[in-house]
C-alpha positions as CSV (number, residue, x, y, z in Angstrom):
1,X,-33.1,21.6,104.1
2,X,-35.0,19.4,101.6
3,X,-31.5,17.5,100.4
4,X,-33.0,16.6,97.0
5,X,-34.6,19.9,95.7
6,X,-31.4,21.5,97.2
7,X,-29.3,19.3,94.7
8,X,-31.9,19.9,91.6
9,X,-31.8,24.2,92.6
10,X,-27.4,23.8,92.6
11,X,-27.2,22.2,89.6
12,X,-30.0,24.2,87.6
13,X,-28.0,27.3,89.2
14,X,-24.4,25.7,88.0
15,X,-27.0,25.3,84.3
16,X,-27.7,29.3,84.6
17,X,-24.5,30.8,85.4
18,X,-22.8,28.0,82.6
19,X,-25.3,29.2,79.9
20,X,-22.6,30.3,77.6
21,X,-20.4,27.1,77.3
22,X,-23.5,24.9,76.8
23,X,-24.3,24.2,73.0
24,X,-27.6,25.6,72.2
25,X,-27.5,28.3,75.2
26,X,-30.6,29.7,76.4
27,X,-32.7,27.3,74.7
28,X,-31.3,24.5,76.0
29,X,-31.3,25.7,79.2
30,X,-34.9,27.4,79.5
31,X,-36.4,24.0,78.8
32,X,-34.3,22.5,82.0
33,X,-35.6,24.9,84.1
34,X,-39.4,24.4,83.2
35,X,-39.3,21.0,84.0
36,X,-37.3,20.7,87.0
37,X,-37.9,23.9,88.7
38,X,-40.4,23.2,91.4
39,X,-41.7,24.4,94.3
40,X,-39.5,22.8,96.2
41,X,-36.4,23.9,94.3
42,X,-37.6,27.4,94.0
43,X,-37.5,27.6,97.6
44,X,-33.9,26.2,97.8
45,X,-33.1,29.0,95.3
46,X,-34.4,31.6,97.4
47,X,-30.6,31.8,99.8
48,X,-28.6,30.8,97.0
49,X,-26.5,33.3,95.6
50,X,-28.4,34.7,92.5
51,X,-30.8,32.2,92.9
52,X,-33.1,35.0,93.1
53,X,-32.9,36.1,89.6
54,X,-33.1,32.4,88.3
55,X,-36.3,32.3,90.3
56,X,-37.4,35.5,88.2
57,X,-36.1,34.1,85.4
58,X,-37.7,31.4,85.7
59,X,-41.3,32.6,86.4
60,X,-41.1,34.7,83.1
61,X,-40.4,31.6,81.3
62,X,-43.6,30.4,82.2
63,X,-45.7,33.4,82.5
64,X,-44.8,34.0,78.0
65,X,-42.8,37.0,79.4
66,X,-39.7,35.6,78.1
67,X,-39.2,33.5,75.2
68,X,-38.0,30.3,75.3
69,X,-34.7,31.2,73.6
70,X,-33.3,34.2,75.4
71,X,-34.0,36.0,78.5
72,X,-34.4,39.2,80.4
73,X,-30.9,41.7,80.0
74,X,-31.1,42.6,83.7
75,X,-31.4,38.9,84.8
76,X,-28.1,37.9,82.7
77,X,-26.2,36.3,85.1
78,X,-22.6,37.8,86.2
79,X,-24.5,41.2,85.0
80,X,-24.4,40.5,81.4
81,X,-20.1,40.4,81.7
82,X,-20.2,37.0,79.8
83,X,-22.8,38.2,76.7
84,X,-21.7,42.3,76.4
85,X,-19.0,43.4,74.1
86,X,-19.0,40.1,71.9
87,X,-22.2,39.8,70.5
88,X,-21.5,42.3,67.8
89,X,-17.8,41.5,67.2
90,X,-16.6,41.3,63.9
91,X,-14.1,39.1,62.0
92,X,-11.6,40.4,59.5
93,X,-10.9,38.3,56.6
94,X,-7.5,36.9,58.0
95,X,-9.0,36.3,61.4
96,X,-11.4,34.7,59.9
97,X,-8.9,33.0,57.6
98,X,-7.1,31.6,60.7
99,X,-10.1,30.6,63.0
100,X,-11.5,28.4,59.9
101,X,-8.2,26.6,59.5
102,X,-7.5,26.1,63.0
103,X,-11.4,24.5,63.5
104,X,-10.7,22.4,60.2
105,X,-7.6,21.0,62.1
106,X,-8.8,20.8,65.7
107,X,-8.6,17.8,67.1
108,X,-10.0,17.1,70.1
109,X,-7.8,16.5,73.0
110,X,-5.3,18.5,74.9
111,X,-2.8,19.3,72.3
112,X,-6.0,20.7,70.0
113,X,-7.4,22.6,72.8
114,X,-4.2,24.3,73.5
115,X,-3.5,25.0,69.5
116,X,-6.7,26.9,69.5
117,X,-6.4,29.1,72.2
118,X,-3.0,30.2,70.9
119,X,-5.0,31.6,67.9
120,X,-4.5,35.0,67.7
121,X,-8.0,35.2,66.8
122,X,-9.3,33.9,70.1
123,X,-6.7,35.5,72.8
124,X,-8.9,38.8,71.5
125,X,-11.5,37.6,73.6
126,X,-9.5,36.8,76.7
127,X,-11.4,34.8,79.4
128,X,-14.7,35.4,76.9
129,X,-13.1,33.4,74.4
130,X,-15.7,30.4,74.3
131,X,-18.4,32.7,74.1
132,X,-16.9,35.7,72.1
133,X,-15.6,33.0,69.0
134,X,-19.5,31.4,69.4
135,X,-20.9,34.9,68.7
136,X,-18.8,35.7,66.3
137,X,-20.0,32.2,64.5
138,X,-23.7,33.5,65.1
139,X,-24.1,33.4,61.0
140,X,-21.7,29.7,59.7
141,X,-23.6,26.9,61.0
142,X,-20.7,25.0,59.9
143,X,-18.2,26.6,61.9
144,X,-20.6,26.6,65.0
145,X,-20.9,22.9,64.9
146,X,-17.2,22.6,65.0
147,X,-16.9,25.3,67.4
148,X,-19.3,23.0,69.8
149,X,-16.5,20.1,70.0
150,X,-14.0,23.1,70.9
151,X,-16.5,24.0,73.7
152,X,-17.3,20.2,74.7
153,X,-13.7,19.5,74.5
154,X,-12.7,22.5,76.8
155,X,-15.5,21.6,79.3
156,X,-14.7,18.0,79.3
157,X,-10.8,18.7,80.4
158,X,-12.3,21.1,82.6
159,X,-14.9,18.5,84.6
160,X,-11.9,15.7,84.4
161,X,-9.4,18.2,86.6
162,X,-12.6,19.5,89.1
163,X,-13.4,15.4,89.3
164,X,-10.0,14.5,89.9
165,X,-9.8,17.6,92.7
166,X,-13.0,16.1,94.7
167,X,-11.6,12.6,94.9
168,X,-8.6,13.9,96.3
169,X,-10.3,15.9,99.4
170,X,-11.9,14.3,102.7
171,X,-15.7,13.2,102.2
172,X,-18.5,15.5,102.7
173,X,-22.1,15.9,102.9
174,X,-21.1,19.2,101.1
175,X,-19.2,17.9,98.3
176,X,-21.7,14.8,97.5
177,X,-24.4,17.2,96.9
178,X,-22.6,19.2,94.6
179,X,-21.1,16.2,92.9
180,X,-24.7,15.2,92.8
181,X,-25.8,17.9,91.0
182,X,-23.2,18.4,88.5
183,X,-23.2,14.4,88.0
184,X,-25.1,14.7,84.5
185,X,-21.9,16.3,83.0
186,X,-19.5,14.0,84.2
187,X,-22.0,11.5,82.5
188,X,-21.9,13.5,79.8
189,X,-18.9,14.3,79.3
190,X,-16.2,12.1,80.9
191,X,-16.7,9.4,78.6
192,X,-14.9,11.4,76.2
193,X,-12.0,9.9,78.0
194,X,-12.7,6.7,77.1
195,X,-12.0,3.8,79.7
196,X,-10.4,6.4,81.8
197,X,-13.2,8.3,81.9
198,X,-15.4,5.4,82.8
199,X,-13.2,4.2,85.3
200,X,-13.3,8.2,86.7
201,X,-17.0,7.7,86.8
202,X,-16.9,4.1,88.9
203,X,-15.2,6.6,91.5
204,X,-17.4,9.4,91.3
205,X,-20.1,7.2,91.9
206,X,-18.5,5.4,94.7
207,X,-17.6,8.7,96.4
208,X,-21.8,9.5,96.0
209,X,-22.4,6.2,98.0
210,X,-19.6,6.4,100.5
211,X,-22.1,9.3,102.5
212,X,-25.7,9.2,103.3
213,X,-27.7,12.2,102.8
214,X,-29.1,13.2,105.6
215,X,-32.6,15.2,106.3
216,X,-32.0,18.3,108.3
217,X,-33.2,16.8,111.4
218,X,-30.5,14.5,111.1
219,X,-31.9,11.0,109.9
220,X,-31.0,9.3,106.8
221,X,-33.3,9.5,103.9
């Protein structure tokens, strides 16, 4: 196993099947993919679950197939489960009444997170709710931009409790690569916590260095 394109194929894989809580979606995405989808990592894909239809995916990026802002209905990842049914959703005037005056008052940390998921308006979309509300803000840029810190928010608590989790379990080959590949967001994201955050970094990164990677004949890189 090639440890390094291995990392690069999880995390563009955790990128793919994350789509619809990243702001900016399949744009955003697509261009990650070009660039760091090489052969290498398209061969790691190959005996990853769904990997295969990121590899396809990806290939019609480059071939024009598929723009650079969408992709292919049949390659949707969890078979479309996350996009279907919300898309053409409409508001009506009081939900949208009560979704605009939550946003104008979110603020964002716990309490804010949880006062917008007790919108009525948003427990319509169960699970989908992140994705559902975003649809349904397809058409007020303003709204979507506030929406985004509801999503960054969310996904921030989100990474603090999975970081939080891996420090607390025995070290791993295993877990460093995936912490490895999903380190970008914690960079991204845990800073949010201010010197908490940062000090939640120092650890991560110290849990990164406490193993060596190791080529699959055994020797360190």
């Amino acid at each position: 196993m090639n440890v390094k394109a291995n990392v690069i194929a999880q995390r563009l894989l955790n990128l793919y099947r994350q789509e619809h809580v990243i702001f900016g979606g399949w744009s955003a995405v697509n261009k990650v993919f070009i660039e760091e989808a090489t052969p290498e990592v398209l061969e790691e894909l190959q005996s990853m679950p769904t990997g295969k239809n990121l590899i396809k995916h990806i290939e019609n990026l480059r071939t024009g197939k598929t723009s650079m802002n969408t992709i292919e209905r049949e390659l949707l990842p969890y078979g479309g489960m996350m996009s279907e049914g919300v898309a053409t959703t409409t508001l009506t005037k009081s939900e949208w009444q009560e979704l605009e005056t939550g946003l104008n008052n979110f603020m964002p940390n716990q309490d804010g997170l949880k006062m917008i998921q007790d919108l009525q308006v948003v427990k319509k979309f169960g699970d989908e709710w992140i994705v559902g509300i975003r649809s349904a803000l397809a058409e007020r840029q303003d709204l979507l931009e506030k929406w985004a810190l509801v999503s960054k928010t969310y996904r921030a608590y989100y990474l603090w409790r999975v970081a939080n989790e891996i420090l607390e379990q025995p070290l791993s080959e295993r877990s460093r690569a995936q912490l490895q590949a999903d380190m970008p967001e914690y960079e991204t994201y845990l800073p949010m916590f201010g010197q908490a955050g940062e000090d939640l970094l120092v650890k991560l990164r110290t849990f990164l260095s406490a193993i060596k990677p190791f080529e699959e004949d055994g020797q360190e890189l």
